[in-house]
C-alpha positions in Angstrom: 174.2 45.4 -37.6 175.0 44.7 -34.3 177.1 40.9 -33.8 174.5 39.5 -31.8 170.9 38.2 -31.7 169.0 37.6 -28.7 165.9 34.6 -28.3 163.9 35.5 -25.3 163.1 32.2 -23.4 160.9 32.0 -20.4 163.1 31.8 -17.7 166.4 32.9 -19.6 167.7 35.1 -22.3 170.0 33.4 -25.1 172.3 36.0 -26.7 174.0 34.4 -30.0 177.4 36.3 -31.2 178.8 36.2 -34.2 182.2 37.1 -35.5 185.1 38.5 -33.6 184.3 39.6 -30.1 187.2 42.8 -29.8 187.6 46.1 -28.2 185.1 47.2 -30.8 182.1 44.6 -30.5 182.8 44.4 -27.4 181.1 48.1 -26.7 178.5 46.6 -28.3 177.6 43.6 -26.3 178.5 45.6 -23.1 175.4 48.0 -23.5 172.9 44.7 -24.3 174.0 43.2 -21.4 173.9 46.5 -19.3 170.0 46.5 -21.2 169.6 43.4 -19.1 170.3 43.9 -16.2 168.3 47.2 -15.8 165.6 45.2 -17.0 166.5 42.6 -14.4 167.2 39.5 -16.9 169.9 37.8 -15.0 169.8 34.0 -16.7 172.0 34.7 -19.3 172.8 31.6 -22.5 175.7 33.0 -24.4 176.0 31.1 -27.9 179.6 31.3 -28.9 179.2 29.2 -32.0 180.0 31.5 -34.5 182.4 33.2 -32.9 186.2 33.2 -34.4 187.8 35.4 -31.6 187.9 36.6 -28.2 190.1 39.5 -27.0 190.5 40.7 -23.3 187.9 43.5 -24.0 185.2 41.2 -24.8 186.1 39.0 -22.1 186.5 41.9 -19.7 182.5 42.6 -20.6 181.3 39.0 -19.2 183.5 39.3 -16.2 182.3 43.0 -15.0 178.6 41.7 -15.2 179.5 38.5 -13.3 179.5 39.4 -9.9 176.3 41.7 -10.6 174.8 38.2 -12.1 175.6 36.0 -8.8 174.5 38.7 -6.6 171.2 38.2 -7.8 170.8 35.0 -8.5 171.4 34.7 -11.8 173.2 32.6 -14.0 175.7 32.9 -17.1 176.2 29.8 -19.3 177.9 29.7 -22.4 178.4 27.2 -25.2 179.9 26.5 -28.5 183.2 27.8 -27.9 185.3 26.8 -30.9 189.1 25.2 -29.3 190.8 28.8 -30.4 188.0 30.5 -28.2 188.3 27.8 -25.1 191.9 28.1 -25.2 191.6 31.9 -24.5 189.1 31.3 -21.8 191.7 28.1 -20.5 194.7 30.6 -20.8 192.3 32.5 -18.2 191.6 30.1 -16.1 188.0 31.1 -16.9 186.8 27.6 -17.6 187.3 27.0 -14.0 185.4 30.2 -13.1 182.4 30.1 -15.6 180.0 27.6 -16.4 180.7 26.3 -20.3 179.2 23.8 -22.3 180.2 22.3 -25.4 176.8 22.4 -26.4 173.6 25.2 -26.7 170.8 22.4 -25.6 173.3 21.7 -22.5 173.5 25.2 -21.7 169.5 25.5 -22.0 169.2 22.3 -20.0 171.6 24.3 -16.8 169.4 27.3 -17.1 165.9 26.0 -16.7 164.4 26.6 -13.4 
């Protein structure tokens, strides 16, 4: 079973993950997210509430996409990052660079048009 679920909105696509995103998972969620973009879905809600860990792999997979994203217009928002997860993407300096919320309705609320 793959470690994500996806909840198609109307102007956005919410993908939830669950468990540990590593160098394994993280093949995973890079071919959904390649899905969307050939299928031109560029608001993007990632749901990181249930997820324990974060390695550079799965981090690597938001971060090839994001330029991609901007270019056309899109949007990435994520939320629910536990404090071991935000400390990875602090560490980064990612929370500077991508939009995160503590919360999935304050995501929603930053992706509707």
């Amino acid at each position: 079973m793959p470690p994500y679920r996806t909840e198609v909105n109307d102007t956005f696509i919410s993908i939830f993950f669950e468990g540990d995103l590593d160098a394994n998972s993280s093949i995973q969620a890079d071919e959904q997210l390649s899905q969307l973009m050939k299928s031109g879905q560029y608001r993007l809600h990632f749901d990181f509430t249930n997820v324990e860990y974060i390695s550079s792999a799965g981090i690597g997979v938001f971060l090839s996409y994001q330029d991609e994203i901007s270019e056309k217009g899109g949007k990435m928002v994520f939320s629910g990052l536990k404090p071991r997860v935000f400390n990875v993407f602090q560490l980064l300096g990612l929370d500077q660079l991508l939009e995160i919320t503590p919360t999935s309705s304050e995501a929603l609320e930053r992706l509707k048009v």
